[in-house]
C-alpha positions, 0 to 999 in steps of 0.5 A: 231649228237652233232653239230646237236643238239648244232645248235639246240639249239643255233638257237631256241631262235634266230629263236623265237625271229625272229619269234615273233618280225614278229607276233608283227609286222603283229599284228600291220599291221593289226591293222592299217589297220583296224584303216584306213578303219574304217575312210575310209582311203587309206595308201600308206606308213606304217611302223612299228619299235619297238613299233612304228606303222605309216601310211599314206595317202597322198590322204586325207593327213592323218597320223594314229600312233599306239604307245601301250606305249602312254596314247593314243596309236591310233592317226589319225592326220589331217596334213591340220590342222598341220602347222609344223613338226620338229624333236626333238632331246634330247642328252648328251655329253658325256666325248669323246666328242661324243653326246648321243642320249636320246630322239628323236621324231617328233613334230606336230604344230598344225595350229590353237591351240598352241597343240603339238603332239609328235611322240616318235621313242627313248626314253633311259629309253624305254628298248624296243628301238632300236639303237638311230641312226637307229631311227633318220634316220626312224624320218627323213625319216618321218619328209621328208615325212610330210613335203611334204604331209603338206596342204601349 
């Protein structure tokens, strides 16, 4: 009976926390959903991670972001007016030698002005990031992903 209860209450914040981080994210889904067919937009590849929303359609090569801790937090970006993606990458050396990732994000080139759009996945002063690591492999499957949905 006191095991029972003891589980309980170990388990409870565990499972609401669960519980919300899955509201925040279908929250944010949704919101992307109705970002895309407002402008009559088809995402075929979406993805939510932290603070970090980001969808696509490559039909009408189309990238939407939702970032709620930008100045802007909905952008739709043109990719046929982008001639370039890149991830960027800030680190610290450490004393073991070992680079610390400080700041991490992919940088948009805009074709015909000299603007740069940056997508931030890590930041280390963002308290709600997750592990730098896992970030970069999320900033370079997307980096491969406009890659190939670039207008050539």
């Amino acid at each position: 009976m006191i095991g029972t209860l003891l589980f309980f209450i170990f388990m409870f914040p565990i499972i609401y926390v669960l519980l919300n981080q899955r509201s925040k994210e279908a929250k944010l889904k949704k919101e992307l959903i109705e970002l895309a067919s407002t402008n009559d937009l088809k995402l075929d590849k979406f993805e939510t991670s932290g603070h970090l929303t980001l969808g696509l359609d490559s039909t009408k090569k189309v990238l939407l972001v939702l970032d709620p801790k930008m100045d802007v937090d909905r952008r739709i970006i043109d990719l046929k007016k982008i001639s370039q993606v890149r991830i960027t990458k800030n680190t610290l050396r450490e004393q073991s030698r070992k680079e610390r990732i400080i700041h991490l994000g992919l940088e948009l080139a805009d074709r015909d002005t000299s603007k740069i759009t940056e997508i931030i996945f890590y930041d280390e002063d963002d308290h709600d990031s997750t592990d730098a690591e896992i970030r970069l492999n999320e900033a370079k499957r997307w980096d491969d992903l406009l890659q190939k949905n670039l207008a050539v």
